[in-house]
N, C-alpha and C positions, 0 to 999 in steps of 0.2 A: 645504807645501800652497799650494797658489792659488787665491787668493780671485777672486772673482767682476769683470767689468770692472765702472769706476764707472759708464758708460752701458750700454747693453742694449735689444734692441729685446724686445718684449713676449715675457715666458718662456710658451714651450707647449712641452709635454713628452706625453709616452705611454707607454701598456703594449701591448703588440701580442702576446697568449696568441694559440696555436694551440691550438683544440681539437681534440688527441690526445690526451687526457689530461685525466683532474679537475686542476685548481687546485692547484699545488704552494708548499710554504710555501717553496720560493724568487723564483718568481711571484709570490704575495703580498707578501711583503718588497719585493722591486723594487716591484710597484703601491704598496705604500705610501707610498718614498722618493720616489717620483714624485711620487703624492698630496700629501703634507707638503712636496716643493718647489713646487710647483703655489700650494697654499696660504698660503706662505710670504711666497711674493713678488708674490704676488695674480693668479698666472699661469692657464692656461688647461690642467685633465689630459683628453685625449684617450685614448680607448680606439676600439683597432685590431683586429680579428678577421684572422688570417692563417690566412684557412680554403680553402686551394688544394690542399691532401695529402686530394685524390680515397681513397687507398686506408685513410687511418686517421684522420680527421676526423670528428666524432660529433655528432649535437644535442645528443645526453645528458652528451658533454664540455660541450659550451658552454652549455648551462646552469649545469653544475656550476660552470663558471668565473663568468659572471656573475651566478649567485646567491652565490656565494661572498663574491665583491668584493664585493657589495651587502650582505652580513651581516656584512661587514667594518665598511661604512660607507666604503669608498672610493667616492663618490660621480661620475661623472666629465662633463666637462662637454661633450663632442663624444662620440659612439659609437651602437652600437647602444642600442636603449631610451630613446634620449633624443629627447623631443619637442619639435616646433618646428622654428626655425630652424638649430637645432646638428644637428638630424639631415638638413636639405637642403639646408647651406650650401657655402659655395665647397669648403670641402675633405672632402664628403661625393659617394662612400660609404662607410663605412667597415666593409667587407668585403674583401679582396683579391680573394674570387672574381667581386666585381660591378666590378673596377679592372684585368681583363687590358685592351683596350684602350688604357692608361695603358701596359702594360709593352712593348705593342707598339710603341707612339711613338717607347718611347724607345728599346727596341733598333733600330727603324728610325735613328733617326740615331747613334749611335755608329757602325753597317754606314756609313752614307754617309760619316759623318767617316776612314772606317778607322780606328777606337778599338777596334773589334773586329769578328770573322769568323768565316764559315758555317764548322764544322770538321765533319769526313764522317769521323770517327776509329770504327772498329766497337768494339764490346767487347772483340772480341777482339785488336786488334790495340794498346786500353788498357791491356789484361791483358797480354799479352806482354811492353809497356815497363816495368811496373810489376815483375814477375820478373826481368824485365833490371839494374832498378834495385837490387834487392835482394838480387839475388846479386853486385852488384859493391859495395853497402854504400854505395848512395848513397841521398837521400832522395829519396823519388817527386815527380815534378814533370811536368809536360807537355813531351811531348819539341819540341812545337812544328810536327808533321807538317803542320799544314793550316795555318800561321802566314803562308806564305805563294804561295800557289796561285796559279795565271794565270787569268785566266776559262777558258782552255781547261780546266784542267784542274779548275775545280770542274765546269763542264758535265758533263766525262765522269762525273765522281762522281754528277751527278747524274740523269745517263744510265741510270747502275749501278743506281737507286731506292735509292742511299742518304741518307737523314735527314738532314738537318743541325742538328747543337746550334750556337750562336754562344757563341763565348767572346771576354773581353775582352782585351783588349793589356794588359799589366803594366807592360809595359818596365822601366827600370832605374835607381837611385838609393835612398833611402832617404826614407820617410816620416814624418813624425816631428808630432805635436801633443801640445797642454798638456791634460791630463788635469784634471778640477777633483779628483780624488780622489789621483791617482796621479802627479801631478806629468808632469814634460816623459818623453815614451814617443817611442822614435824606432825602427822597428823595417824593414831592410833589405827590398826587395821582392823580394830573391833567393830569401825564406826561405817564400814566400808559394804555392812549389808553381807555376808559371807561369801560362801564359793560363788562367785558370780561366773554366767555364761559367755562364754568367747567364742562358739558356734552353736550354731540352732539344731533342731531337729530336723529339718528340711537341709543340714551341710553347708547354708549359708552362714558367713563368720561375721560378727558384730564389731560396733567401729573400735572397743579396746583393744580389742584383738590386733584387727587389720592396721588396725595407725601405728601401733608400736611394730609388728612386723616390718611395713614399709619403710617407718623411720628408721631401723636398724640397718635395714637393708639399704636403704640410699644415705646412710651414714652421715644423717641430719646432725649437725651439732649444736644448733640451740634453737630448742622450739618455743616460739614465739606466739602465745596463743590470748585469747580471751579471759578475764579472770573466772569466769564461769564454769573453765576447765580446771582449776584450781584444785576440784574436789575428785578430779578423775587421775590426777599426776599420781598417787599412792598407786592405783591400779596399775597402770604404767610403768610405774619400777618396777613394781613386784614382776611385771611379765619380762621388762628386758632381763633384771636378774635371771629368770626362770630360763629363759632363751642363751643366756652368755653371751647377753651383748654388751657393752659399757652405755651408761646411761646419757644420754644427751645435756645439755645445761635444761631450766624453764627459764622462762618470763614470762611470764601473767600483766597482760597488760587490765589496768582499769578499764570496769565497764562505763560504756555508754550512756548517758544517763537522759529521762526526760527532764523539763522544768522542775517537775515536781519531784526528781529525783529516784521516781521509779525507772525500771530496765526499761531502754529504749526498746519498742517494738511495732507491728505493724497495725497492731490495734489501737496503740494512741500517737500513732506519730507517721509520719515517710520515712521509708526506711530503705525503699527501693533506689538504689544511684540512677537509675533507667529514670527513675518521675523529676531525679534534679538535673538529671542532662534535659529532658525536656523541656524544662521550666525555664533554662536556659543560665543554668550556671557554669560555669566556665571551668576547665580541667585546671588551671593555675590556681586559682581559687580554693579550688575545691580539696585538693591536695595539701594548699598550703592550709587550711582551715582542720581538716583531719588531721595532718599531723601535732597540732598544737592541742586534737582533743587527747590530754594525759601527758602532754611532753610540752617545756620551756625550753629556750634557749638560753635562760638565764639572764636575758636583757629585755629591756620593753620593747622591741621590732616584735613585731606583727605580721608585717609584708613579708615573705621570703619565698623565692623561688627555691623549685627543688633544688638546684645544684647546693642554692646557701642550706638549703636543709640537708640535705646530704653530711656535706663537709660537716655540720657542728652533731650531726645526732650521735648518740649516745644513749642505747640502754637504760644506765645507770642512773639516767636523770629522768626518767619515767615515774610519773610520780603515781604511789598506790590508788590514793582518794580515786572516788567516779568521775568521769568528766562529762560537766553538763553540756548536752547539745543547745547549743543559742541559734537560732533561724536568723534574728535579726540580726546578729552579729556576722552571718555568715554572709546575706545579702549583702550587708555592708563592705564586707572583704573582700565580696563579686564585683561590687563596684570599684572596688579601688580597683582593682584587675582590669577593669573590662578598660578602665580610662588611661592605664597601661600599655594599652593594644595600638600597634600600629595601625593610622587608618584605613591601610586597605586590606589590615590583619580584623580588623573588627566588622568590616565591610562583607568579609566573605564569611565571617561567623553569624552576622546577622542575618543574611539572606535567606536562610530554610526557615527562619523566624517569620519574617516576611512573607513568604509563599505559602506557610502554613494559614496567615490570615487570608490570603486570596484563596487557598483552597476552600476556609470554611464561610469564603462570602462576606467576611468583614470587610475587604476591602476589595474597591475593581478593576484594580492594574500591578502589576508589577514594576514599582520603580526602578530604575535602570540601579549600579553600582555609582554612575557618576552623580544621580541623584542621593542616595543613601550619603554617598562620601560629603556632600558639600550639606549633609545636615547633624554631621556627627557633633562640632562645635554646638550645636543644639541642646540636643538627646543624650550626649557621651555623657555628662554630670548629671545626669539624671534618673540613668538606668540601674536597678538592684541585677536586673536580669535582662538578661537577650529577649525574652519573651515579653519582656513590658513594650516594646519596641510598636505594635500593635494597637495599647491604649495610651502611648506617650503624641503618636503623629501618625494615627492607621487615619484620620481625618484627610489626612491628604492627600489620603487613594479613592475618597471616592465621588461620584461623580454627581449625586442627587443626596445634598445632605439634608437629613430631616431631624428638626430641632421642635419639642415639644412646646407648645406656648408657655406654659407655666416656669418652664424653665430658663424662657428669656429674661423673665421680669426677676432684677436685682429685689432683696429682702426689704432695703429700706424705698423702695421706688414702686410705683402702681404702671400697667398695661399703657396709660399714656405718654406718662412719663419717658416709659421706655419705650413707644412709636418715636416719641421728638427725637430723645438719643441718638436711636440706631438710622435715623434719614439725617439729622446733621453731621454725622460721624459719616455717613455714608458720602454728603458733599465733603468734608474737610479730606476725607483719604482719597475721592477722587481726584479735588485742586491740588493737592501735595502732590501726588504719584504720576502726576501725568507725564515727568519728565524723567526722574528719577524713583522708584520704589525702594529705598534703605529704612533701616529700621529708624538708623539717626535720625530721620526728617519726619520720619510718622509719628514720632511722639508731643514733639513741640506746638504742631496746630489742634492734636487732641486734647492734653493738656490743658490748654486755652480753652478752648469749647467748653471745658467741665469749668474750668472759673466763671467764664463771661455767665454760662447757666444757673451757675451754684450748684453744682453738682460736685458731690465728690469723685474725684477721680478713680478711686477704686472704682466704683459702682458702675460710671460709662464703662470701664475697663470690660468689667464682668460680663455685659452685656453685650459688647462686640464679640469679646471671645466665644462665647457660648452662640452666639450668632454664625459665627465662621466656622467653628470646632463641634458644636454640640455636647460641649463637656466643659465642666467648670473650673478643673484642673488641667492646664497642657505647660508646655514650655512657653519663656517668653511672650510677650502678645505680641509685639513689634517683628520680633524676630522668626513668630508663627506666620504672620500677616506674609511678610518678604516670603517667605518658603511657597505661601499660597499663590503669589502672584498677586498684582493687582486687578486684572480683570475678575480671578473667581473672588476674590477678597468682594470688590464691586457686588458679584452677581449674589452671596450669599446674604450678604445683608440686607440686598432687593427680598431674597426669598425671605428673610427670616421677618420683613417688616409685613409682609404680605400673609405669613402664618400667624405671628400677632394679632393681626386685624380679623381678619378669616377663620383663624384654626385651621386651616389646611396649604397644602404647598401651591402654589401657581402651576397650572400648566401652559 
């Protein structure tokens, strides 16, 4: 690995999201390692809008993006939304579509250096080369037709009313830089496809183009990118060279990876941070679980708040390999977070959770916060996500529960069996509770019942619960019952002996 120079002129770095697209958790992960170097070394994070893709550019993207970042807590310190001076200063604007101007300039002087040229190549005559190339088994490259033209003959070209894209000069050699992640990368420009296009024939400029301009221009010093980009850094130099700009550092962080090791995407995974804010995972979590995909701390912690991740990150220990996305690992680091949370910090995160189930009719009230609060001891150990909040105790919002017959009856126990059950269980919670309802005293006379019967005690268990809750899975029984109250505790058991017997609820 290679470490950082001992001097350094002041680190600025950036994320440069195009919105086409909501906020991808590989987008996120780069803003973040931006972010944490930014922070790190007490640098400067810049945020770039590369909003120039007229045909699939969106508000409703770029919101999602920057409200995204913002719920992240990636903060940034140049970009859109930020007021003052950082929003009107020397290296603003920071839109690409309010910076063509900029891209003119510069393709103006590459044209006058001859670094690069008007090319009048048709589609069709692209395509031809390209079938040409492929039925002799070679890799498609620019054949170089308009590479070098006389003025006469661009004139007539242009006589023709044909368009002209400029593409740059390659030329020949091999380019080669020190990667802070990836160590020394030296990769031949032979391989690089030839004069490639940095404006179109329509005047709009391409993202090689535009990102190395920008970067020059907002005097980025270490770009911080996807390894993906890996095979675009040769283009890159060659243009800052071409421009006389001094080159920025890379780091290529590892890609993103599914189970199976292929590139994370939206065809076989989520990929949208928008569907895990939803789902109800937590910005501490989520954060600290991205920055560990591709980077250790060098110690087995696991848990770290940003500030601990801040202070220890380090580039240099970014490690090349893929980093597999784990789901199950990450719920599980939700939870640890979530039981983290102060309770009337977890109270107010849970609530839109909450209301989301009354809005779609799962449940038919809204529990107060002093409710929520006194069932967190419950629910807190048991939640991957805010959103489970719903199927973990949405039973308890509603007002007519309806429990299938078949699913009263325990596996090893038959329909009568389980009438006797749920009517002496029905007396034993009523003589218990009549003075006191604690979970401590509900269990003691249940217990009992199932011995005096020969019953096993799971199987009454099962049976109550699914009586009270309509699910075979909830928190505690004892400690569900208490939350229910002893009258509805009472009244569901009436109903559920009555659906038993009937198949339908009592009116």
């Amino acid at each position: 690995m290679l470490g950082m120079p001992d001097t350094q002129p002041a680190i600025r770095v950036r994320i440069a999201p195009s919105p086409t697209g909501p906020l991808h958790i590989g987008t996120a992960r780069t803003a973040l390692f931006n972010h944490l170097h930014a922070r790190h070394t007490g640098g400067t994070f810049v945020l770039r809008l590369e909003d120039t893709d007229q045909a699939r550019d969106s508000i409703a993207y770029e919101k999602d993006i920057l409200d995204g970042l913002h719920w992240l807590g990636l903060g940034w310190d140049e970009g859109p939304e930020v007021a003052g001076e950082a929003a009107r200063g020397p290296y603003a604007p920071y839109r690409q579509s309010l910076r063509l101007p900029l891209y003119a300039a510069a393709a103006d002087r590459l044209l006058a250096a001859d670094l690069a040229y008007p090319c009048y190549c048709t589609p069709d005559e692209l395509d031809a080369d390209r079938k040409a190339q492929e039925a002799a088994k070679q890799p498609p490259r620019y054949v170089g037709r308009c590479a070098a033209l006389t003025a006469d003959e661009r004139s007539a070209r242009v006589a023709e009313g044909r368009p002209a894209a400029i593409r740059f000069r390659v030329g020949s050699g091999v380019v080669a830089f020190d990667d802070i992640v990836r160590g020394r990368v030296e990769i031949d420009v032979a391989n690089l496809g030839g004069d490639f296009v940095i404006v179109r024939g329509d005047g709009s400029p391409l993202y090689h183009f535009t990102v190395v301009v920008d970067d020059a221009a907002m005097e980025i010093s270490d770009v911080i990118r996807g390894e993906d980009h890996l095979s675009n850094t040769p283009k890159h130099i060659l243009l800052f060279r071409a421009l006389g700009h001094p080159e920025p550092r890379f780091a290529h962080l590892p890609l993103i990876l599914n189970a199976d090791r292929t590139k994370m995407s939206k065809r076989k995974s989520q990929t949208a941070v928008s569907d895990y804010i939803a789902e109800g995972f937590i910005r501490e979590a989520l954060v600290n679980y991205l920055a560990l995909l591709g980077w250790a701390t060098g110690t087995e912690e696991e848990i770290l708040s940003i500030d601990d991740i801040v202070e220890r990150f380090d580039l240099t220990a970014v490690h090349k390999g893929g980093a597999i996305f784990d789901r199950e690992r990450l719920e599980w680091l939700n939870g640890q977070w979530i039981r983290r949370l102060e309770p009337d910090d977890l109270v107010e995160r849970l609530r839109p959770f909450v209301a989301a189930e009354l809005a779609a009719g799962r449940i038919d009230w809204m529990p107060s916060d002093d409710d929520l609060r006194a069932l967190l001891p419950m629910v807190s150990e048991r939640l991957p996500t805010l959103d489970a909040i719903g199927d973990l105790v949405g039973f308890l919002w509603v007002r007519d529960l309806t429990v299938e017959p078949s699913m009263l009856v325990p596996k090893r126990w038959d329909p009568a069996t389980t009438n006797d059950a749920l009517v002496a269980a029905r007396g034993a919670i009523g003589n218990t509770g009549a003075v006191s309802f604690e979970a401590d005293e509900l269990e003691p006379p249940l217990r009992a019942l199932a011995e005096a019967r020969g019953w096993k005690a799971g199987d009454l268990f099962m049976a109550i619960r699914v009586a009270v809750t309509g699910r075979t899975a909830t928190p505690p029984l004892f400690d569900t019952l208490v939350a229910l109250g002893r009258e509805r505790t009472l009244e569901r058991l009436t109903r559920a002996v009555a659906v038993l017997n009937e198949g339908s609820v009592p009116t």
